[in-house]
C-alpha positions as CSV (number, residue, x, y, z in Angstrom):
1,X,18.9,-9.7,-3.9
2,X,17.4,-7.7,-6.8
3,X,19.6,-4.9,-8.1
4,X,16.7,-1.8,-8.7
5,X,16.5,1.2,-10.7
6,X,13.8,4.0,-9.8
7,X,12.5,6.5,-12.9
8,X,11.0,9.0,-11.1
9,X,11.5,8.1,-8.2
10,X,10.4,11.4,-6.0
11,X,6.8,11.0,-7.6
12,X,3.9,8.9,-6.1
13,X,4.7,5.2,-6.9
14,X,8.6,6.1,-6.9
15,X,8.1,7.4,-3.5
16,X,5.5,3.8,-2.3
17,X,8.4,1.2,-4.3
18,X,11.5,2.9,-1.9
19,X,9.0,2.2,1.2
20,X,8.8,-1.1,-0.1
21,X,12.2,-1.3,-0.9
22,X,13.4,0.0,3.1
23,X,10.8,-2.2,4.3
24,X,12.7,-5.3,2.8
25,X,16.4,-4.8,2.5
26,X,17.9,-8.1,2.4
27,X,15.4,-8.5,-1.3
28,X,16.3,-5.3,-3.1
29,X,19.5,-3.1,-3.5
30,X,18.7,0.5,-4.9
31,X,21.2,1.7,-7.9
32,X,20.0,4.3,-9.3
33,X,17.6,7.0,-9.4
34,X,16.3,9.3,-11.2
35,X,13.4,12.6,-11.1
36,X,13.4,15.8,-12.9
37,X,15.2,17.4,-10.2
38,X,13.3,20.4,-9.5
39,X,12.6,19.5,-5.9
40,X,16.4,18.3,-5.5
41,X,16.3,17.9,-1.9
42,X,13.7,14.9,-1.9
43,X,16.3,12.6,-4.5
44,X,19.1,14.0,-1.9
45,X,17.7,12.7,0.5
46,X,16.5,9.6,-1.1
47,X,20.3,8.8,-2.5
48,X,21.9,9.3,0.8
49,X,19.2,6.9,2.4
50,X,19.7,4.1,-0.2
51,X,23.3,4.6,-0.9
52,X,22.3,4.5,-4.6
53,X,25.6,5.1,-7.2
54,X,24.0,6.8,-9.9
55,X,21.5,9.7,-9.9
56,X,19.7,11.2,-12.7
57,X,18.0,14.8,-13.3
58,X,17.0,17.0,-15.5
59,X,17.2,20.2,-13.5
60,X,19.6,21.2,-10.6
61,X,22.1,18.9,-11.5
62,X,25.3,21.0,-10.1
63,X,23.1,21.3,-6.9
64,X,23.1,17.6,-6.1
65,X,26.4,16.8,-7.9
66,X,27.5,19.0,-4.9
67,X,25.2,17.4,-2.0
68,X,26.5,13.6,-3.3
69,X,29.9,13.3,-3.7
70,X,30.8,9.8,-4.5
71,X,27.4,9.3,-6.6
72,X,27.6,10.1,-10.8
73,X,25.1,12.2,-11.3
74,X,23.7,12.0,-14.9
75,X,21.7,15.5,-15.8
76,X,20.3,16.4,-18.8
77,X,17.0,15.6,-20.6
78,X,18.2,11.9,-21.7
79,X,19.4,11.3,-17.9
80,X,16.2,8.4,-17.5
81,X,17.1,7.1,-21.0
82,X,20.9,6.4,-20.2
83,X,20.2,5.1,-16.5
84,X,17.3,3.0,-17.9
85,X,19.5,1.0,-20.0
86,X,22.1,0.1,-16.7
87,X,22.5,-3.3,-16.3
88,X,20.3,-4.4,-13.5
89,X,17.4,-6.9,-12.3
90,X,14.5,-4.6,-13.0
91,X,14.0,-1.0,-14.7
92,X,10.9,0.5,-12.4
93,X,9.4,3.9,-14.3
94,X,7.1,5.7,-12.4
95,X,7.5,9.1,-15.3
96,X,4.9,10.7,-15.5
97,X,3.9,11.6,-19.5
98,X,5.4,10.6,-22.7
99,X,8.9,11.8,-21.8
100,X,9.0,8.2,-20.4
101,X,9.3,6.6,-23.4
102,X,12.4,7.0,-24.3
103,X,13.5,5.2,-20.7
104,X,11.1,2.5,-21.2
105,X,12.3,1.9,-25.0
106,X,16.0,1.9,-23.2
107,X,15.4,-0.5,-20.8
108,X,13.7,-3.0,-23.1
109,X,17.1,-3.1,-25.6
110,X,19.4,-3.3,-22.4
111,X,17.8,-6.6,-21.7
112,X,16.3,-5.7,-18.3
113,X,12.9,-6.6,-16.6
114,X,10.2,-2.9,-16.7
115,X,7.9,-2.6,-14.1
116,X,5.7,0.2,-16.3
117,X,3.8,2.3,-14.3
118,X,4.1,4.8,-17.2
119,X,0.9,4.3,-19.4
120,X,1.8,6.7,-22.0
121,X,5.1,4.7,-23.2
122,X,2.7,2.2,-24.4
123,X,-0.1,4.9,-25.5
124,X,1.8,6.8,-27.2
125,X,4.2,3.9,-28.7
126,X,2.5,0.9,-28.0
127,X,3.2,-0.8,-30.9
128,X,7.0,0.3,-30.9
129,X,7.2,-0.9,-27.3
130,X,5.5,-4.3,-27.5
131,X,8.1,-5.0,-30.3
132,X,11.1,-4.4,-28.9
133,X,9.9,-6.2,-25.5
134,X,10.6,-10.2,-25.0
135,X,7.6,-12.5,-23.5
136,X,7.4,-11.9,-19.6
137,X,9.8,-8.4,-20.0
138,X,7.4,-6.1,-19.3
139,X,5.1,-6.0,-16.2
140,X,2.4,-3.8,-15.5
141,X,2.3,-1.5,-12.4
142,X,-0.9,0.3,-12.9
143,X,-2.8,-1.7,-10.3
144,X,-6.0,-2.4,-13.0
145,X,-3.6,-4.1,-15.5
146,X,-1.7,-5.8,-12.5
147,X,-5.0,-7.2,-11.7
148,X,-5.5,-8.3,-14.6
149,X,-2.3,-10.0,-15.1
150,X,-2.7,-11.8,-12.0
151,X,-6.5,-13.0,-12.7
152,X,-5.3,-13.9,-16.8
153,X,-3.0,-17.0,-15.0
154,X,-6.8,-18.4,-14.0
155,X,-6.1,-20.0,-17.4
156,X,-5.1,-19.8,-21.1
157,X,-4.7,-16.7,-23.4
158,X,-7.0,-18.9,-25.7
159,X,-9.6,-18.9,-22.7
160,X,-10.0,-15.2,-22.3
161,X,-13.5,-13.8,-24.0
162,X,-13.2,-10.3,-22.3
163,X,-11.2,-7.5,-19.9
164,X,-13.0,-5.7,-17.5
165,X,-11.1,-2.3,-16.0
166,X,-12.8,-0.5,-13.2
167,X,-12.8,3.1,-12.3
168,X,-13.2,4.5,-9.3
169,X,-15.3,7.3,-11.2
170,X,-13.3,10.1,-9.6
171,X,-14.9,13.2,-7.7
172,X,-17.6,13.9,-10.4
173,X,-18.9,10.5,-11.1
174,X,-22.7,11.3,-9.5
175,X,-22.6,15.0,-10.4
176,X,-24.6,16.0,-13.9
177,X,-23.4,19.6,-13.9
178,X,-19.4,19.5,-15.0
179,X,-19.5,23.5,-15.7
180,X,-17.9,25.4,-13.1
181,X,-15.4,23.1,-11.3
182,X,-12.7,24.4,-9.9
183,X,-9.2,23.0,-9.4
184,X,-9.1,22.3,-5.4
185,X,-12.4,19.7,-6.8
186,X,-11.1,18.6,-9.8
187,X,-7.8,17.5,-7.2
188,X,-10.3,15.8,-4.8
189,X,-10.2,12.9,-5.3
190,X,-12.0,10.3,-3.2
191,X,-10.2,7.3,-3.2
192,X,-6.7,7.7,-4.7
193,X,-3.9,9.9,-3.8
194,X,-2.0,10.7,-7.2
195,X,0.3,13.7,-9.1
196,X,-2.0,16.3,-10.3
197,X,-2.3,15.3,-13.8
198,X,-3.3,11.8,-13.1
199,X,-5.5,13.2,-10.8
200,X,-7.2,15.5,-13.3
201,X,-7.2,12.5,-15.9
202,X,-9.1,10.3,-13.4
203,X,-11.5,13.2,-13.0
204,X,-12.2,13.4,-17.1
205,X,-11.9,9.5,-16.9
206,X,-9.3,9.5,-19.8
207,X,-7.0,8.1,-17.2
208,X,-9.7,4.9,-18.1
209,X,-9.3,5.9,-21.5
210,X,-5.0,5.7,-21.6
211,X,-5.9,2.6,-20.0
212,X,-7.9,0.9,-22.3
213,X,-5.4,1.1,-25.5
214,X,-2.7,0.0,-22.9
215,X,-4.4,-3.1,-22.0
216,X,-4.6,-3.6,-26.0
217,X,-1.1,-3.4,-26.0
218,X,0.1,-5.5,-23.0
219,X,-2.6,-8.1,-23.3
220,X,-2.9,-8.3,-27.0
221,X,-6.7,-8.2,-26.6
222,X,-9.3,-6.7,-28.9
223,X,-10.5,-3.5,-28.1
224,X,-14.2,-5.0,-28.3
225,X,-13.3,-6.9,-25.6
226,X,-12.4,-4.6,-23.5
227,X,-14.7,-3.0,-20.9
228,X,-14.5,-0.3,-18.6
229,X,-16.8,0.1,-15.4
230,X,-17.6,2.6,-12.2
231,X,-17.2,0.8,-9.0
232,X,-16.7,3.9,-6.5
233,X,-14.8,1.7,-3.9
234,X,-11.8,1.0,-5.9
235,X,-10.9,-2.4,-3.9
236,X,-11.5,-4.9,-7.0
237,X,-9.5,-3.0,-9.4
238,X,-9.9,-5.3,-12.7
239,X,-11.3,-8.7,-13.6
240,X,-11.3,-11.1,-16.6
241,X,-14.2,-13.1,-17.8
242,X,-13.1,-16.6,-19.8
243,X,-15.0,-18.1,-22.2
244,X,-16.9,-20.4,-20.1
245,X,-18.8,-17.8,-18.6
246,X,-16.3,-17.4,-15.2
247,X,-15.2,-14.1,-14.1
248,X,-12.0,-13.7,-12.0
249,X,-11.4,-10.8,-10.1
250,X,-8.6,-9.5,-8.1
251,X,-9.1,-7.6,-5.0
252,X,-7.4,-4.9,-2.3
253,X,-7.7,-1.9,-0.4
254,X,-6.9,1.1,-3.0
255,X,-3.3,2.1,-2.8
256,X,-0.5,0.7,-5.2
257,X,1.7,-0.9,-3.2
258,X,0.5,-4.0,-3.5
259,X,0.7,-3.8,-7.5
260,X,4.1,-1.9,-7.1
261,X,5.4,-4.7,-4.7
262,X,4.4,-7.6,-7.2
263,X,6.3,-6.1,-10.3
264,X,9.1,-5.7,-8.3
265,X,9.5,-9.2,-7.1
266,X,7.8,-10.9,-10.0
267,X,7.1,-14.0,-10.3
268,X,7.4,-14.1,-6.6
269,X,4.8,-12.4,-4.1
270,X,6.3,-10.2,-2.0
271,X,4.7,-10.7,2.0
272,X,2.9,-8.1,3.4
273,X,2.7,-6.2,0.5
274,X,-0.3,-4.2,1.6
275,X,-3.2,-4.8,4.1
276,X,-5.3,-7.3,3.3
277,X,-9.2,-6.9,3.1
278,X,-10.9,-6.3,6.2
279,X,-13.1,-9.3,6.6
280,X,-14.7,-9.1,9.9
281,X,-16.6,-6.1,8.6
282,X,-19.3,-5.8,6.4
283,X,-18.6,-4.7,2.4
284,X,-20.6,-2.9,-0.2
285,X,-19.1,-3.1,-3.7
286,X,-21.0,-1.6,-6.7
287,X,-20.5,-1.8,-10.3
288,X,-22.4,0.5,-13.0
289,X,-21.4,1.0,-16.7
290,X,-19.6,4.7,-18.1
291,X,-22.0,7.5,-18.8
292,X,-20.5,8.2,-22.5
293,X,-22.5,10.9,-22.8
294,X,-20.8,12.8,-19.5
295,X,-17.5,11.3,-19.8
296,X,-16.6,11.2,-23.5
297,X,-13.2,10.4,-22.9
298,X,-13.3,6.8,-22.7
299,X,-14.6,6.2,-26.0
300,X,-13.0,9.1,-27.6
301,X,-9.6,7.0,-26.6
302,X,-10.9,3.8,-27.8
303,X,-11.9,5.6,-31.0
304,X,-7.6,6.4,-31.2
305,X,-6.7,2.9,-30.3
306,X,-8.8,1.3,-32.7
307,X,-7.8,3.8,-35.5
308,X,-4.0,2.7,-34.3
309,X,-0.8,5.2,-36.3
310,X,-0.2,8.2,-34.6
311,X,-4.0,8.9,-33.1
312,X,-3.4,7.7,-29.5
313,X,-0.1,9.7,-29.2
314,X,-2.1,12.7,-30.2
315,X,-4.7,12.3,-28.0
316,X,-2.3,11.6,-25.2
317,X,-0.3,14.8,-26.1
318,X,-3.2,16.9,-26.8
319,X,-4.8,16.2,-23.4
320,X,-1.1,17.0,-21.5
321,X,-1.6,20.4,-23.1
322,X,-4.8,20.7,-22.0
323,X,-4.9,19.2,-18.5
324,X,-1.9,22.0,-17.8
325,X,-4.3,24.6,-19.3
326,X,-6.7,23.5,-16.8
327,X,-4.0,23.4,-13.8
328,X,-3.1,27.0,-15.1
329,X,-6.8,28.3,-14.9
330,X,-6.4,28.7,-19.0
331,X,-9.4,26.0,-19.8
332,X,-12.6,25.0,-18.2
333,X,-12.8,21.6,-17.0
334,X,-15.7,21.1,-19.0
335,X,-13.4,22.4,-22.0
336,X,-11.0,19.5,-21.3
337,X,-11.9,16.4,-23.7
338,X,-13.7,18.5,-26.5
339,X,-10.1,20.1,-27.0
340,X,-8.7,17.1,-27.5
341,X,-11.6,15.7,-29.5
342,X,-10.9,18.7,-31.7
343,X,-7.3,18.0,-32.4
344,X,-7.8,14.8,-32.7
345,X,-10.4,15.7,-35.5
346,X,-7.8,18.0,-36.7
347,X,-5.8,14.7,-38.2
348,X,-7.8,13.4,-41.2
349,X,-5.0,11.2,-41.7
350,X,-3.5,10.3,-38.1
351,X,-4.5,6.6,-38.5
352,X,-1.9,6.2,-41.5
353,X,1.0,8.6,-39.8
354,X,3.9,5.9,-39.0
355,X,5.3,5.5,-36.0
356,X,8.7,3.8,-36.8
357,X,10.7,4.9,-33.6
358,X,11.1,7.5,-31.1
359,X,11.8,10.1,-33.3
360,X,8.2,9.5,-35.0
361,X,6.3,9.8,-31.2
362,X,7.9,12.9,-30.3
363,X,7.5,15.1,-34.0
364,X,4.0,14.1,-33.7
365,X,3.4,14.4,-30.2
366,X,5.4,18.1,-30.6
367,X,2.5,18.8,-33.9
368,X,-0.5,17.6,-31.9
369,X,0.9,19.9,-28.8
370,X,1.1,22.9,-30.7
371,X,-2.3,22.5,-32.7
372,X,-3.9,22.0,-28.9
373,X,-2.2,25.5,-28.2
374,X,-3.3,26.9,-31.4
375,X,-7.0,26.2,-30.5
376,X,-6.3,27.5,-26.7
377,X,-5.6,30.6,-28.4
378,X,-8.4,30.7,-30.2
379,X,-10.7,29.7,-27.0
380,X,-9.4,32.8,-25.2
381,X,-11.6,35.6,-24.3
């Protein structure tokens, strides 16, 4: 039996790895868990349920301190960081944004296995991360770098020529007009259920973008040979082409349990994960390349990655700022990515900005957050 801890655990994939978890109780044994607490009857709920020992919050902590008795309740804003670092089998953290890099960072020194579903820890620290992680210690949740992990044991690192990530192209992928868009669209998506801001970063495609530098990071690959495509049906969600001209791709309905499930029990599979493919029906699965021209974001963030210091946490934390200006009816959609092109702009010198530790990713994050207000100010009517 694996001995589990949950990082955001009342989000999305926090909610999708206790289903798995309840589904299969004699495999995993739920410790600790942890959210920001400002919905603190869902991780009530969830801590009775699992019988967890330790919960963490940011928010409400007296609340649930009151609703648990028996169960240490850790609150503050370092509550992920400390429970990260518990002794256990594997760390899951399903945070949303960069304030899940200090967890991630935590769990890597305590020794323990990460299932990372949080793409900015590598983003914005990649480089930090990937040194302070052992061979095997980190595996990916996202289900396009799961794929990928899964299709790379088709052979050698040395036989690798090129990764392929897919995008489902979110709501706007066929429309040429981006003025105008309103919120309830912008949340529409057609395939994926998600939190609002990945949601909003599918719709810009620098969810593909975020994606990109953290396949860099995990795979150690180029960023030339890296690739993004559309392919609207979401079921083949990454492949890898070797150097002898094979492509191997892995394949799934579109929801993340199935990624979720394998980080969890890695190296094992885990059965009946997810539904399989429906075979006795008939499938259309389409590929096209990224319109650049619509969806700047993609190469804006391989522009970051390949510059490398402190460019991708500043386009990661310029694009929180703005995505929340969006979600506030403060910024066009349109207005998204040329904000954070601007800031990004704004750094002459970001490519030679260290980024020694923690301490490094959040003054420069906090810099490139308030330049991206600056310039909201300055966009207002």
């Amino acid at each position: 039996m694996r001995d589990v801890v949950i990082l955001g655990s009342t989000g999305s994939i926090g909610t999708q790895a206790l289903e798995i978890i309840a589904n299969n109780p004699h495999e995993f044994r739920v410790i600790a868990l942890t959210c920001a607490g400002s919905n603190p009857t869902a991780i009530i709920e969830q801590a009775k349920k699992f019988n967890v020992q330790y919960v963490g919050v940011i928010n409400n902590g007296e609340t649930i301190r009151a609703a648990l008795p028996g169960v240490q309740v850790i609150d503050g804003l370092e509550a992920s960081t400390q429970i990260a670092a518990m002794e256990c089998d594997v760390v899951l953290n399903a945070i949303t944004g960069s304030i899940g890099l200090g967890p991630t960072l935590a769990a890597l020194e305590a020794g323990n296995i990460l299932a990372l579903a949080n793409k900015e820890s590598l983003v914005a620290g990649g480089d930090l991360v990937m040194s302070k992680a052992q061979i095997n210690q980190i595996i990916p949740v996202d289900s396009e770098h799961s794929a990928i992990w899964q299709c790379a044991q088709a052979g050698s690192r040395s036989e690798i020529r090129k990764l392929v990530l897919t995008a489902s192209g979110g709501p706007f992928r066929d429309r040429t007009d981006l003025e105008g868009i309103s919120i309830e669209e912008a949340l529409a998506h057609p395939t994926w259920s998600m939190g609002a801001v990945v949601t909003i970063n599918s719709a810009t495609l620098v969810n593909k973008g975020l994606e990109i530098i953290e396949a860099h990071h995990l795979f150690s690959m180029p960023y030339e040979n890296i690739d993004a495509v559309i392919h609207p049906q979401s079921v083949v969600h990454s492949l890898v082409e070797f150097f002898d001209g094979s492509t191997i791709a892995q394949a799934s309905p579109p929801n993340m349990k199935g990624a979720i499930a394998y980080a969890l029990n890695w190296p094992e599979r885990l059965a009946n994960s997810t539904q399989p493919i429906d075979w006795t029906r008939s499938h259309d699965w389409s590929f096209s390349p990224i319109d650049a021209q619509r969806f700047p974001a993609v190469e804006l963030a391989r522009y970051c990655g390949q510059g490398g210091g402190a460019l991708p946490a500043i386009f990661n934390a310029a694009n929180e700022v703005a995505v929340d200006a969006f979600l506030t009816n403060a910024l066009k959609f349109s207005s998204i990515v040329g904000v954070v092109a601007t800031v990004v702009n704004d750094y002459d010198n970001g490519a030679a900005v260290p980024v020694r530790d923690l301490a490094d990713v959040s003054a420069i994050e906090e810099d490139a957050r308030m330049k991206t207000r600056e310039h909201l100010i300055r966009l207002a009517p």
